[in-house]
Backbone bond lengths (Angstrom), bond angles and torsions (degrees), N, CA, C in turn:
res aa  C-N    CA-C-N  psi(-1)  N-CA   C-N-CA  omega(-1)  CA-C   N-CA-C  phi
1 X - - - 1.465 - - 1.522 108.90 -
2 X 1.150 120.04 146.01 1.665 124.64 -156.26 1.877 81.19 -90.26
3 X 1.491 99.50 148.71 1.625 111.42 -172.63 1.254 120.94 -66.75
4 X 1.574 105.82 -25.34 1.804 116.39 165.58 1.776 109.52 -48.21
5 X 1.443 108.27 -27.27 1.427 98.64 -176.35 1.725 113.93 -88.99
6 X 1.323 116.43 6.38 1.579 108.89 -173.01 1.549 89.94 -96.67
7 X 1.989 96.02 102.22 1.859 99.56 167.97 1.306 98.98 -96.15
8 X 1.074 124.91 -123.03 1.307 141.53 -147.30 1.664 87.06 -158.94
9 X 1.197 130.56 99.36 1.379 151.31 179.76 1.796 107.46 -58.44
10 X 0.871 111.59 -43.50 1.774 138.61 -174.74 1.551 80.02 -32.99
11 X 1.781 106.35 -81.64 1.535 128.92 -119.70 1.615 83.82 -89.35
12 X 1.180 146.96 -6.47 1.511 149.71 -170.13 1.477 89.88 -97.00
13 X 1.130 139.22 -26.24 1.771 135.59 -142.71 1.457 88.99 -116.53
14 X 1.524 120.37 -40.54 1.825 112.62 -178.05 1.664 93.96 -79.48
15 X 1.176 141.82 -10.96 1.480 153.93 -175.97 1.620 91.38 -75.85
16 X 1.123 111.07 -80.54 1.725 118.77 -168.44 1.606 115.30 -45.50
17 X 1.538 108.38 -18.33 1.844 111.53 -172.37 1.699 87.84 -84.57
18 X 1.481 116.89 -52.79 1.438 97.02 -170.28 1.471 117.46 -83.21
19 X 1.272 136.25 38.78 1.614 152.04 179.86 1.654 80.28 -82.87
20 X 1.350 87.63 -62.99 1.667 107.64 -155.47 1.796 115.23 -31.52
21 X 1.184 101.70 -44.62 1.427 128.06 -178.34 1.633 99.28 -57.25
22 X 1.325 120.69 -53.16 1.918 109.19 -153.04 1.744 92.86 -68.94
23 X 1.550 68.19 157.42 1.772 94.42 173.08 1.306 112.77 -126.71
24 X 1.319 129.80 24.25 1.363 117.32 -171.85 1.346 104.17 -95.04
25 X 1.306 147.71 138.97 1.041 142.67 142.08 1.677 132.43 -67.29
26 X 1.560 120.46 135.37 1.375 119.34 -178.46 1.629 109.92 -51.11
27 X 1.284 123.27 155.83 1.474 115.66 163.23 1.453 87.44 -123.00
28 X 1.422 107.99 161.43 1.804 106.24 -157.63 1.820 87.29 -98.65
29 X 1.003 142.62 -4.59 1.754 138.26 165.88 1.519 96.84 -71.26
30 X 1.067 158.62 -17.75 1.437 167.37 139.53 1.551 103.27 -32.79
31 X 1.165 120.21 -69.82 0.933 138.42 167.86 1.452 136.66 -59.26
32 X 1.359 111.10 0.45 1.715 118.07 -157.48 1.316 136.05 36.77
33 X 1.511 108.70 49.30 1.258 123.16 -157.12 1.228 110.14 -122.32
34 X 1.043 122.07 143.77 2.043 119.36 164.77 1.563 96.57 -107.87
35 X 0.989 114.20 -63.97 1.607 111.77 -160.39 2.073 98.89 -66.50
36 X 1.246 104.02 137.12 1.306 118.91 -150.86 1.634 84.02 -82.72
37 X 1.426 129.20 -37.55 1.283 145.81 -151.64 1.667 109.51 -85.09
38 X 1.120 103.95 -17.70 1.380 123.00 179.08 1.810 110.87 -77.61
39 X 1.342 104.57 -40.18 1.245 105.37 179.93 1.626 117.08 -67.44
40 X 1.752 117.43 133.98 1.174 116.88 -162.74 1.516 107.58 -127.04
41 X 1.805 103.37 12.47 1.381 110.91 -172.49 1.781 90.75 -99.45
42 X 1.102 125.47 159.89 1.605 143.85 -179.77 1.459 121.65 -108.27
43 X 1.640 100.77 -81.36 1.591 117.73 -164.15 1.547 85.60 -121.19
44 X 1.352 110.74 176.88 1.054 125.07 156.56 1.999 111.00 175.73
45 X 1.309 109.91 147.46 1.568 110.02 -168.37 1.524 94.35 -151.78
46 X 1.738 104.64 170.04 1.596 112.58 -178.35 1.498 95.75 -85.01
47 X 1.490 101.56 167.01 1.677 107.01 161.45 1.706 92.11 -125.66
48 X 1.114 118.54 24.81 1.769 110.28 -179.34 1.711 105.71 75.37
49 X 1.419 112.78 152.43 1.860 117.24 159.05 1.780 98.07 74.39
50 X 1.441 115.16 45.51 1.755 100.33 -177.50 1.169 114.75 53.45
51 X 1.513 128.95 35.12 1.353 118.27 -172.92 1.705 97.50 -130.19
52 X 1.307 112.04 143.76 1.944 96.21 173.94 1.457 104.08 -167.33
53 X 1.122 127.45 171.14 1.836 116.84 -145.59 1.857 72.27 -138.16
54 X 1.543 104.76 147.52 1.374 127.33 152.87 1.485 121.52 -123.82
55 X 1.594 103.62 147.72 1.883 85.39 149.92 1.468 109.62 -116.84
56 X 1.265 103.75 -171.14 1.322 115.86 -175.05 1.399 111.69 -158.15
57 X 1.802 117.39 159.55 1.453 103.71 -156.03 1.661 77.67 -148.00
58 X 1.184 108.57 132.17 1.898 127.98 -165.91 1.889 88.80 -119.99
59 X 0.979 114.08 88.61 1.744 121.67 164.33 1.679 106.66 -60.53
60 X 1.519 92.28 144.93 1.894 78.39 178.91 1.530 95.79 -86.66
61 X 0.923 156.82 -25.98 1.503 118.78 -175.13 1.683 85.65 -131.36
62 X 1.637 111.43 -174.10 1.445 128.41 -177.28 1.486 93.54 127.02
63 X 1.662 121.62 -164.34 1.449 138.62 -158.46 1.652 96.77 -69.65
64 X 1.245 154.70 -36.99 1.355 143.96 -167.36 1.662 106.53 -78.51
65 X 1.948 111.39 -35.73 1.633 124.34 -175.57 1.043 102.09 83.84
66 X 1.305 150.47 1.94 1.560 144.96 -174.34 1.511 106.14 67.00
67 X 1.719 112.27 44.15 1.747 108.88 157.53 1.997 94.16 -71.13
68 X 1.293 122.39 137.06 0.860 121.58 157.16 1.358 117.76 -68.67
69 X 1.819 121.08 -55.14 1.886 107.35 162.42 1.461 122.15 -21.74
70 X 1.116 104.14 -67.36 1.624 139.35 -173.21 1.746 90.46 -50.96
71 X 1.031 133.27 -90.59 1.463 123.39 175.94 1.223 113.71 -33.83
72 X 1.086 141.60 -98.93 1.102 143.87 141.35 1.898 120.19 40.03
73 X 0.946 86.13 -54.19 1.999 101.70 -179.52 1.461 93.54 -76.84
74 X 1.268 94.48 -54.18 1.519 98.96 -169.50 1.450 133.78 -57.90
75 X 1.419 102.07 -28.65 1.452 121.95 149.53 1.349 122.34 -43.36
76 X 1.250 108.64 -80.73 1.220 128.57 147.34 1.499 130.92 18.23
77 X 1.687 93.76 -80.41 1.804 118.90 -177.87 1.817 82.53 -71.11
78 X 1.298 110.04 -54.09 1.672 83.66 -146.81 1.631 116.17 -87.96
79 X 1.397 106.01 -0.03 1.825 106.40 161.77 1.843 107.37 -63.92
80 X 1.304 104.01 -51.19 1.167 113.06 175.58 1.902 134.62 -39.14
81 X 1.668 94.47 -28.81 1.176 102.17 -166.21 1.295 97.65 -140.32
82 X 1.247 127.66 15.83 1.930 132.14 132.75 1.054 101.30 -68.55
83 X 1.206 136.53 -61.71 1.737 128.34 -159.75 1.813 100.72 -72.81
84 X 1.187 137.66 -46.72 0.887 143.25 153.89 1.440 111.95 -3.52
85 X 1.462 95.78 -87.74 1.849 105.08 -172.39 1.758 109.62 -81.15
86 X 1.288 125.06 -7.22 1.355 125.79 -160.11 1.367 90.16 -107.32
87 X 1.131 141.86 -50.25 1.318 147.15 -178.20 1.405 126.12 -110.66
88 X 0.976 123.22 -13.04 1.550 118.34 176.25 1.026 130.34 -137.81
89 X 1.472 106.78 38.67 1.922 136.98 173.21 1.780 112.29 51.73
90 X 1.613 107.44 25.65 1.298 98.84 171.65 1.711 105.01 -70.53
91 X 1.445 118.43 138.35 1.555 127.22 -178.86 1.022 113.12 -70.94
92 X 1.434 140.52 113.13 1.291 142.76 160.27 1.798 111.09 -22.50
93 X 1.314 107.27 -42.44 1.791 109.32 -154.07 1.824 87.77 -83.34
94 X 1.380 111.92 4.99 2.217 103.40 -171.35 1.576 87.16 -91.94
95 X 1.189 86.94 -178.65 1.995 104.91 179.12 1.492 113.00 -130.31
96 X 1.426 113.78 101.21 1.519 123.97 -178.13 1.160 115.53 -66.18
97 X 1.609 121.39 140.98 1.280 112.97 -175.21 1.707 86.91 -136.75
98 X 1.444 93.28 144.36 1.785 104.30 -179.52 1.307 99.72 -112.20
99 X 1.272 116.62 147.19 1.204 157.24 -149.83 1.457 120.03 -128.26
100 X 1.439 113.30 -20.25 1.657 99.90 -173.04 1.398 80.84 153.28
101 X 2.060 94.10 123.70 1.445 101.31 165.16 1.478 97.98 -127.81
102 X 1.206 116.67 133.83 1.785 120.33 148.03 1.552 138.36 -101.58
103 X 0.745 119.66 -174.92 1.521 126.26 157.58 1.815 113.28 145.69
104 X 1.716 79.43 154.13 1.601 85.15 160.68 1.569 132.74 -139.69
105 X 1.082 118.88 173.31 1.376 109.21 -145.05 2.123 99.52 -152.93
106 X 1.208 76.74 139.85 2.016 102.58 -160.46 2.057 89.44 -57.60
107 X 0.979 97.83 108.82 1.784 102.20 170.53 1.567 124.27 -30.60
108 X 1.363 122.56 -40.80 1.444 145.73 137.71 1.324 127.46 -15.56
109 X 1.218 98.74 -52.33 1.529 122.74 178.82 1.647 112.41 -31.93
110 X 1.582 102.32 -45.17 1.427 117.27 -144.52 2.214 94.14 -88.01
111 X 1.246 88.80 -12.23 1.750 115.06 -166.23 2.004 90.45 -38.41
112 X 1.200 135.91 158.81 1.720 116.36 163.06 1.732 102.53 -81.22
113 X 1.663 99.49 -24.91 1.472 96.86 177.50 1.027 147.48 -63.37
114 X 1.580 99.59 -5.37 1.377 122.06 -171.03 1.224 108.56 -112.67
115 X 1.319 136.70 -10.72 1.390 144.86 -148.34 1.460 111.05 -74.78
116 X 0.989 114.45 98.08 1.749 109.62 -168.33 1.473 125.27 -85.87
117 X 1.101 102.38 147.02 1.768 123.14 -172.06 1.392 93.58 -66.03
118 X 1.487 121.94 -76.99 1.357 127.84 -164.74 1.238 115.73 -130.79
119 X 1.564 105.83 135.00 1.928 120.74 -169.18 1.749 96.15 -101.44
120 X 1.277 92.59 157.44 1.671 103.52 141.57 1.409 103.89 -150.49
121 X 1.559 83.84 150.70 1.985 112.73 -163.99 1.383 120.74 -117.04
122 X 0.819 121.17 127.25 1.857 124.41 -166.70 1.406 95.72 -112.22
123 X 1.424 103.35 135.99 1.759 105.16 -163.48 1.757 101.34 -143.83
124 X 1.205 112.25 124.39 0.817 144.28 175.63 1.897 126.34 -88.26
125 X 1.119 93.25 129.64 1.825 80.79 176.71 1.575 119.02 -146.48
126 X 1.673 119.12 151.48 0.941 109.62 -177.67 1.588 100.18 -148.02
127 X 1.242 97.10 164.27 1.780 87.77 -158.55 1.719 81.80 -119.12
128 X 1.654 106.05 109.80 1.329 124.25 141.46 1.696 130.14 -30.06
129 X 1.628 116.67 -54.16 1.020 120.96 -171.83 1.292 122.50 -166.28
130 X 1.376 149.00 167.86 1.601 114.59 -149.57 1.526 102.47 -81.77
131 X 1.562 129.18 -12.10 1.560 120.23 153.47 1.272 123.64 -98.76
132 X 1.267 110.79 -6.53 1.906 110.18 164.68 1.345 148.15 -94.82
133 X 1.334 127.08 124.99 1.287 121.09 -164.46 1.697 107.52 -98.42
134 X 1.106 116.35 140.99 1.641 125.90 137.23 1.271 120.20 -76.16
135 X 1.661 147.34 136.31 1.141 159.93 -179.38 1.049 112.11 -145.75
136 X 1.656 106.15 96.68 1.426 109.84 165.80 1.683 114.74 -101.85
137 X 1.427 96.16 162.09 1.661 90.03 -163.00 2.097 102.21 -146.51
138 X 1.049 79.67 123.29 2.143 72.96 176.62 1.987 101.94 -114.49
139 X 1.199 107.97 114.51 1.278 126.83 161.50 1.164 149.99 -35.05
140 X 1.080 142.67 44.61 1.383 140.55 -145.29 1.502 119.05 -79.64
141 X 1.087 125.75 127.84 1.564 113.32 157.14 2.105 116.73 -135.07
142 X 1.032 82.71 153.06 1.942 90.87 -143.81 0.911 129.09 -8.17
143 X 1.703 89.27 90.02 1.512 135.35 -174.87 1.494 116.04 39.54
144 X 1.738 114.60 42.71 1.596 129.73 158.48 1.774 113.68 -113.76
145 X 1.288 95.76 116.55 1.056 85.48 -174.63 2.088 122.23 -76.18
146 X 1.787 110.63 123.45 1.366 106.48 -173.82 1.026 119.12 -109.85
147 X 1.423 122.86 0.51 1.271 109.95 159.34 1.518 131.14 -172.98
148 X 1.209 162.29 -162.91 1.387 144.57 -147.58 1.778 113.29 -166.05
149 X 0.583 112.24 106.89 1.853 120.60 179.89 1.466 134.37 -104.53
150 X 0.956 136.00 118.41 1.800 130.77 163.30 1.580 101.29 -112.60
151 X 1.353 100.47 150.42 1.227 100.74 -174.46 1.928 85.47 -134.16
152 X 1.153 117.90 -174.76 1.663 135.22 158.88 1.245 115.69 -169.49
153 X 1.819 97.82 119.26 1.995 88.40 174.04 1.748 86.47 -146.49
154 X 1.169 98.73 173.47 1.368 113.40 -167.79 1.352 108.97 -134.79
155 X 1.469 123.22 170.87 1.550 120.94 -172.35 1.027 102.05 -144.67
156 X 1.567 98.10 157.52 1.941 101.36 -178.50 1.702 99.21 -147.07
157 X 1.090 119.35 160.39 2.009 118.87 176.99 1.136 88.05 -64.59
158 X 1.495 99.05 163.99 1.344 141.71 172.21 2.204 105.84 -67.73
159 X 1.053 102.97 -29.86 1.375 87.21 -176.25 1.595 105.78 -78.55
160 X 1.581 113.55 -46.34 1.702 121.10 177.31 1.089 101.34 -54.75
161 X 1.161 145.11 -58.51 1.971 145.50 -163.81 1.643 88.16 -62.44
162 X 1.186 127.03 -53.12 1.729 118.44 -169.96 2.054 99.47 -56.31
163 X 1.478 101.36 -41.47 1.722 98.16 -176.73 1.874 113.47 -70.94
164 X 1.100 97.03 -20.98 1.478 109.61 -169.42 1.451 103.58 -83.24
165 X 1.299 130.81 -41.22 1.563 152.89 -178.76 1.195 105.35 -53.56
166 X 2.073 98.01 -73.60 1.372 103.31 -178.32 1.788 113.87 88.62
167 X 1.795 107.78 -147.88 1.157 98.94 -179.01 1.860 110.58 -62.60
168 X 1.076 124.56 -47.47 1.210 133.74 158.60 1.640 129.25 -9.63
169 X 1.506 108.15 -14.23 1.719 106.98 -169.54 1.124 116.04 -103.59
170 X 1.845 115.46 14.11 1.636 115.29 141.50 1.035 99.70 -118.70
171 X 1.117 98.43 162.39 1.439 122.96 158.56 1.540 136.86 -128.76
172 X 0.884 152.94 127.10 1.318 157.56 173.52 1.385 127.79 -39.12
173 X 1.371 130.19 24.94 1.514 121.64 -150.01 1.213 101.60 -31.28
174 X 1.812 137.03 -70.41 1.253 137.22 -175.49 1.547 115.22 -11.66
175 X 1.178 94.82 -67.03 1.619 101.38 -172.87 1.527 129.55 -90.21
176 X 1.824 103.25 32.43 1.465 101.50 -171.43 1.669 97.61 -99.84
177 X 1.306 127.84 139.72 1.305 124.68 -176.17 1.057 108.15 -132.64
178 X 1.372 113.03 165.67 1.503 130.85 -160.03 1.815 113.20 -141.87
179 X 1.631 89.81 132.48 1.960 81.95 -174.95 1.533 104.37 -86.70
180 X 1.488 120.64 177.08 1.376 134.77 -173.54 1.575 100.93 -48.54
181 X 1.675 121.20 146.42 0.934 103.79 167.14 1.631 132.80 -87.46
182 X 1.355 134.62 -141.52 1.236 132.65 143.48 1.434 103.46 -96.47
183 X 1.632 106.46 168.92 1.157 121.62 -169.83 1.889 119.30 -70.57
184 X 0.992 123.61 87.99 1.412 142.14 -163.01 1.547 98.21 -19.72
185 X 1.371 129.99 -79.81 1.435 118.66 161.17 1.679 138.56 0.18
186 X 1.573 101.51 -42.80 1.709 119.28 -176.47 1.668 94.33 -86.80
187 X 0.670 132.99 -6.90 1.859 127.12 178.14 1.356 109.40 -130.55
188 X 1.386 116.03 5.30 1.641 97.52 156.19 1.856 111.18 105.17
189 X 1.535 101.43 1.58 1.385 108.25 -161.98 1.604 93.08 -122.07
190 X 1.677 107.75 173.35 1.570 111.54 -159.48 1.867 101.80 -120.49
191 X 1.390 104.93 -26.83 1.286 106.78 162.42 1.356 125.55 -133.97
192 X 1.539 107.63 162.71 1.533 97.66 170.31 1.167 153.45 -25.98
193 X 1.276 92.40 -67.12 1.365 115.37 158.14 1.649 140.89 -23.85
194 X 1.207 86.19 -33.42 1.913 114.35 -176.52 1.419 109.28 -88.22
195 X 1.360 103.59 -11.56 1.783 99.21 -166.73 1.544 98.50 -84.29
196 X 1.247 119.58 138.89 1.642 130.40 157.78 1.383 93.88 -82.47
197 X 0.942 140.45 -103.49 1.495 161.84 -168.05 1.813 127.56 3.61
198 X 0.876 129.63 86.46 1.249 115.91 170.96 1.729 129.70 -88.64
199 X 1.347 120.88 166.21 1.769 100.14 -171.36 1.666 94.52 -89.08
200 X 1.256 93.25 -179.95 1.465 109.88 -168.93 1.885 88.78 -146.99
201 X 1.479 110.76 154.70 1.519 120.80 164.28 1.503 113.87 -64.55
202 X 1.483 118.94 8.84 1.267 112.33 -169.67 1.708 113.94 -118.95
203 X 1.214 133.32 126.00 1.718 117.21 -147.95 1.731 81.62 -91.02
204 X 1.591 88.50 139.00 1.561 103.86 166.73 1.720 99.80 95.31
205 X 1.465 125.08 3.35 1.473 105.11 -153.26 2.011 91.65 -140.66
206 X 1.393 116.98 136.69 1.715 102.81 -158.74 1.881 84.24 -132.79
207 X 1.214 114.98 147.95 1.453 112.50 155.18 1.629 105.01 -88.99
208 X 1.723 98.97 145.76 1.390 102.56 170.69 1.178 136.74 -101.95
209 X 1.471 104.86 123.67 1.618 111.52 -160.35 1.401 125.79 -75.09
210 X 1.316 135.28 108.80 1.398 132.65 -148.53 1.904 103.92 -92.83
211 X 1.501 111.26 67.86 1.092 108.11 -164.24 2.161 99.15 -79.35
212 X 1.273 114.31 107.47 1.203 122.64 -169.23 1.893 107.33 -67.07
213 X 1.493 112.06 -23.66 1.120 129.38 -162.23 1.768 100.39 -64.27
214 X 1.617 106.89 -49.71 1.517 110.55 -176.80 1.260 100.51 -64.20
215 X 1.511 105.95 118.12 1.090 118.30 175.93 1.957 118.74 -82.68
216 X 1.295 114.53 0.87 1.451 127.53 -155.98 1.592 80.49 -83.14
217 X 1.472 128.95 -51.93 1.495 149.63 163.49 1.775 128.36 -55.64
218 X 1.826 86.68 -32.87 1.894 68.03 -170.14 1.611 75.61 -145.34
219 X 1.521 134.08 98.82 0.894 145.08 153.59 1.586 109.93 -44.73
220 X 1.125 105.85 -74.86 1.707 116.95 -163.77 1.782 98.62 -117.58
221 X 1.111 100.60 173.72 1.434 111.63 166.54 0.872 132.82 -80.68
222 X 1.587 117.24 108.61 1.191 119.91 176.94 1.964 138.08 -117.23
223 X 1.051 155.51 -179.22 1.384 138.54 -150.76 1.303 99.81 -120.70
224 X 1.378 126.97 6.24 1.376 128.32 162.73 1.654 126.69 -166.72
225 X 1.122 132.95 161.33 1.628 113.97 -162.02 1.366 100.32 -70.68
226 X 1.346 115.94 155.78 1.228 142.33 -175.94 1.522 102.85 -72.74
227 X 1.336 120.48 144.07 1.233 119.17 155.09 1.351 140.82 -39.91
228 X 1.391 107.63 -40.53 1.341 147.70 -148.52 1.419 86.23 -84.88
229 X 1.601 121.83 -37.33 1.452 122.06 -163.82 1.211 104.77 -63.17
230 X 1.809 97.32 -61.62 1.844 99.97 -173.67 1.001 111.92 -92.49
231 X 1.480 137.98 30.19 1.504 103.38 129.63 1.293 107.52 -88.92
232 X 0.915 152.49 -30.79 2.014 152.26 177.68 1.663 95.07 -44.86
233 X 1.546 122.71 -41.08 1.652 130.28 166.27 1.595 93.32 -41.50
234 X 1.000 127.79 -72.72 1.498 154.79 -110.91 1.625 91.57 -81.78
235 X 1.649 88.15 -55.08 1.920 107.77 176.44 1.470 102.44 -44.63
236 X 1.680 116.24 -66.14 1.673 127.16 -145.28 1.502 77.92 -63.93
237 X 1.294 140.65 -61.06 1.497 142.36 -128.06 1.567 85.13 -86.55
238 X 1.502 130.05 -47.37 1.744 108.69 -165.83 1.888 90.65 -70.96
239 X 1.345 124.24 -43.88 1.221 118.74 177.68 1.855 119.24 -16.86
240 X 1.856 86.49 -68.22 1.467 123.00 -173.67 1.863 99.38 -42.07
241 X 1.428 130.25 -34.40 1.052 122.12 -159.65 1.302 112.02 -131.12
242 X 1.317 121.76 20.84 1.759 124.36 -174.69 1.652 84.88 -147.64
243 X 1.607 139.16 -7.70 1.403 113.69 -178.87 1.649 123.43 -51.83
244 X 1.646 107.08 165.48 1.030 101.85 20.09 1.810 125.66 -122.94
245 X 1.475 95.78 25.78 1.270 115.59 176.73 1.699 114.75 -136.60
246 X 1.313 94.80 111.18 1.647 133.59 -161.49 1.894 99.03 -109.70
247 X 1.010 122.79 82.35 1.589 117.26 156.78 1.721 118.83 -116.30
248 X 1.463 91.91 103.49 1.510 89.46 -174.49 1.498 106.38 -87.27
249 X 1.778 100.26 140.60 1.385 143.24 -176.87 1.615 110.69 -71.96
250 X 1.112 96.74 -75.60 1.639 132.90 -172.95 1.561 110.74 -103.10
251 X 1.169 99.14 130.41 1.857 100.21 -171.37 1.617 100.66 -147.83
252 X 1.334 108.56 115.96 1.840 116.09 -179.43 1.180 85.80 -131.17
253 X 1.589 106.91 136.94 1.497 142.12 -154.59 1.441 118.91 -141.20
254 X 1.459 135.15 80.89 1.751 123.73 -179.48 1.003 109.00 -119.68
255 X 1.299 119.98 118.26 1.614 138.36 172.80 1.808 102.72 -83.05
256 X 1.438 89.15 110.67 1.707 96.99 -176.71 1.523 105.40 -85.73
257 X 1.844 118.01 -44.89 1.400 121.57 -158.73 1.240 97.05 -155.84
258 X 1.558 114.64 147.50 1.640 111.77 169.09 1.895 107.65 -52.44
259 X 1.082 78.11 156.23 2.009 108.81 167.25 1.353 104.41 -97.41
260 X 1.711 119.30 115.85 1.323 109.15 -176.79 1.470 110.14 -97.09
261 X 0.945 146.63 151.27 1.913 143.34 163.59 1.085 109.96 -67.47
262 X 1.711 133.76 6.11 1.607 117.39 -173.12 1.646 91.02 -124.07
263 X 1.298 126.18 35.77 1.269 115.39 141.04 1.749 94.91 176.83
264 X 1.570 100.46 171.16 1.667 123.57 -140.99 1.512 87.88 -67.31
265 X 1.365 114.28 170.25 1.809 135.01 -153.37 1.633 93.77 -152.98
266 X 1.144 116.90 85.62 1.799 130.64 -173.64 2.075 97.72 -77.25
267 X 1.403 96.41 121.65 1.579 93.76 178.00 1.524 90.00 -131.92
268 X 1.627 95.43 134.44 1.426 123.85 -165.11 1.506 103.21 -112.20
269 X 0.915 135.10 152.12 2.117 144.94 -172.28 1.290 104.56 -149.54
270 X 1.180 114.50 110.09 1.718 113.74 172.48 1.433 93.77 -129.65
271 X 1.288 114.90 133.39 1.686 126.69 178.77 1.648 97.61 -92.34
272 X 1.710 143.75 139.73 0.936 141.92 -152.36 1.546 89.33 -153.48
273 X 1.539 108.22 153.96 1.459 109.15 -179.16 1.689 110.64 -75.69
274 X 1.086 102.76 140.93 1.794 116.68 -177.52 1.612 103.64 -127.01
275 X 1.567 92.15 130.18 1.451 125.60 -168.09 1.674 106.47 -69.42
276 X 0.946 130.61 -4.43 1.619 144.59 173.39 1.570 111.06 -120.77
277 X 1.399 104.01 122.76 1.433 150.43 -165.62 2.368 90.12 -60.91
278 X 1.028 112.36 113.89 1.670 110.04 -177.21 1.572 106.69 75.76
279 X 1.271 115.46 17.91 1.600 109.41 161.74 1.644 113.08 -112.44
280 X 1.245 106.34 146.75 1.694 110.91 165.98 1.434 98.76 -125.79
281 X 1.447 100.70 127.92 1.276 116.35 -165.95 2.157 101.84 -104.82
282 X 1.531 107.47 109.25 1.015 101.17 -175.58 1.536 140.79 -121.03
283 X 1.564 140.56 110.30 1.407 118.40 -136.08 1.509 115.79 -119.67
284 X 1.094 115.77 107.73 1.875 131.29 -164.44 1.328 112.56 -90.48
285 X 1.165 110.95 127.45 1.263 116.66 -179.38 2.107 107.53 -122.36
286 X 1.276 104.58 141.98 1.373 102.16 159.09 1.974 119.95 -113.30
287 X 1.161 101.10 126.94 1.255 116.73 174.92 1.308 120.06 -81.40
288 X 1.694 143.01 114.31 1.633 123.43 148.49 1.303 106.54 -120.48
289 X 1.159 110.91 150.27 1.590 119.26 172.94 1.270 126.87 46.23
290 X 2.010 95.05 33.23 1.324 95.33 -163.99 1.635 147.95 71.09
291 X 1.575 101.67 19.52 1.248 120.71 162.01 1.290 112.88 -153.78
292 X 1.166 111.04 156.75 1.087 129.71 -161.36 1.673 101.17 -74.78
293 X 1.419 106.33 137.52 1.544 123.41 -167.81 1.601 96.43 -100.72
294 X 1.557 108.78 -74.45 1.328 141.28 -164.09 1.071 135.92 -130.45
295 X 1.352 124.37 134.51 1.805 119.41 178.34 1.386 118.06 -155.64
296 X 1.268 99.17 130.14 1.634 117.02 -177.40 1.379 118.15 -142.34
297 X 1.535 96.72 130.75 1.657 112.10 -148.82 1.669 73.26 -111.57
298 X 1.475 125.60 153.69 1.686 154.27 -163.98 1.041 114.40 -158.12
299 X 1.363 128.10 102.33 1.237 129.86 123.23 2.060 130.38 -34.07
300 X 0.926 90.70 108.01 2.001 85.68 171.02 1.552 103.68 -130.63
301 X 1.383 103.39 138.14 1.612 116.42 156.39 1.632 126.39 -69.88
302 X 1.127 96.15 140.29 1.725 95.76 166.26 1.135 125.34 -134.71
């Protein structure tokens, strides 16, 4: 288990008795969600001091398929942005923008034996700036702790995000298209459908396919790719180059600039030497228009 995960076991276990207690239910607009089924958050209550406990309930199949990554993120975004709007007067009607996700996560984790039904999450917060949050979050599943998260995104009104957007603040879903993918197998996924990735003439390097249809990725409509997308890129592509067993540990995440859908999204994989004995240390970059969009450096076990 990566050393970020040795907390203090105690203070997670008096955390999990008062989960028990909330009664609030998620509403999936909390969450940025339409599809009600999508939501994987449950309960959630304060513990006092920016501190507040969730659960969460990981179905084995439905719109995510039981990728554990893929869940996982998703967790992630939406602990982050329940406490947000439920507790700390972020406005439903602003537009959050994330900034940087991490975490790491117990190698085990990925085991099928281990794969858990239901988490609870201890969440932490700290306010970056008078619209930015820090969200840290430690993971629990029956009562072991697997894994550890910070996230940061910030918000702005709806009229500034329309000035900031620009021509950019429609979009066309109809007419957003996507080239052939790679072969679902080579990135770690079981169907088509799931693949972001397309090949490119360049070895190691995929355009990303903005398939709007997967809904696990693009619930509702939105005016630029989701975060959520490229790192799930980030997954197939370290997959693509450490298979054929890819379980990432360690996950660093910085969103420099939106990803637009009206032209190609270059994702780069270079495997780099890593200072720990069963790690492949792997570092992704997304390219548009010739600058750099995105980058996420991975740790995976093998």
């Amino acid at each position: 288990m990566p050393k970020a995960l040795l907390s203090d076991r105690r203070r997670h276990t008096k955390a999990v008795h008062r989960i028990g207690a909330s009664v609030q239910n998620v509403p999936q607009e909390y969450v940025h969600l339409h599809d009600a089924e999508a939501v994987l958050l449950t309960k959630w209550s304060s513990l006092g001091s920016d501190r507040y406990a969730l659960s969460a309930h990981w179905p084995e199949t439905g719109v995510y398929g039981g990728s554990v990554p893929l869940l996982l993120t998703q967790t992630v975004r939406q602990g982050a942005l329940l406490i947000g709007h439920s507790e700390l007067e972020v406005p439903l009607s602003h537009q959050t923008l994330m900034e940087l996700m991490d975490f790491s996560v117990s190698s085990d984790f990925y085991d099928p034996n281990n794969k858990p039904g239901n988490l609870f999450i201890l969440v932490t917060v700290k306010r970056n700036r008078p619209r930015s949050l820090r969200v840290e979050q430690s993971i629990l599943s029956e009562g072991r702790l697997v894994a550890e998260a910070r996230l940061d995104y910030s918000w702005i009104a709806s009229a500034a995000y329309r000035r900031l957007r620009g021509e950019h603040t429609e979009v066309a879903w109809e007419e957003v298209t996507s080239p052939a993918p790679v072969p679902a197998h080579t990135v770690g996924r079981t169907h088509e459908r799931e693949v972001v990735l397309a090949p490119s003439d360049v070895p190691n390097r995929w355009q990303l396919r903005t398939d709007v249809s997967n809904l696990a990725l693009y619930d509702h409509r939105v005016d630029h790719v989701p975060g959520l997308a490229l790192i799930e890129a980030a997954y197939q592509a370290a997959h693509a180059v450490t298979a054929p067993d890819c379980h990432p540990i360690r996950v660093m995440s910085t969103f420099n600039r939106y990803v637009e859908f009206d032209s190609p999204c270059w994702i780069d994989a270079i495997v780099v030497p890593a200072p720990d004995k069963g790690v492949m240390h792997v570092e992704i970059t997304g390219v548009q228009n010739g600058e750099r969009a995105f980058s996420v450096s991975m740790d995976c076990a093998r």
